[in-house]
C-alpha positions, 0 to 999 in steps of 0.5 A: 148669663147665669145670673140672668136665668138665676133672676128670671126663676126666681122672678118666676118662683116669687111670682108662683109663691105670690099666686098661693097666697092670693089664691085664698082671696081670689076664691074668698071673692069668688064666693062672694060675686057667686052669693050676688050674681046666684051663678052656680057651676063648679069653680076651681084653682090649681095649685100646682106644686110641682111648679115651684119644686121644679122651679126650686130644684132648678135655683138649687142646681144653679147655685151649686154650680156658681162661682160664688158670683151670683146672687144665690151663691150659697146652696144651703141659703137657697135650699132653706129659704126657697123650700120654707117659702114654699112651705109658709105659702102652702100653709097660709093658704090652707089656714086662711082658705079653711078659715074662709070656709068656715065663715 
């Protein structure tokens, strides 16, 4: 059963990760539909990084407390690569949307 919900948070938090990087291309095409259809109104996204902490720190605790039977068995692992993933998400977004920006 622990695997299942370990699976189903990472799903999740892949899903959310995706979400950042696709985020900048959303908005990018958003300006551009705006450009041709000459709609004007504010338009926003959140980014909500408390989700994938809250959803990182919940996949660090699982693994903390496995057996060495689940697929993130190793603490460290999920620590490192879960908070880097998170880190490179934040930063693409914020390269490429101030890179969108400036064109």
């Amino acid at each position: 059963m622990l695997n299942l919900i370990s699976i189903f948070l990472a799903i999740i938090f892949l899903t959310k990760l995706l979400w950042n990087v696709a985020v900048v291309y959303m908005l990018e095409l958003d300006k551009n539909v705006k450009m041709v259809n000459e709609q004007d109104g504010p338009r926003s996204v959140s980014m909500a990084l408390g989700v994938e902490l809250t959803l990182w720190v919940f996949l660090i605790t699982i693994s903390m407390f496995s057996d060495g039977n689940l697929w993130i068995n190793q603490t460290g692992n999920v620590f490192l690569y879960g908070g880097g993933a998170i880190i490179v998400s934040y930063l693409f977004t914020a390269i490429v949307g101030f890179w969108t920006m400036k064109q």
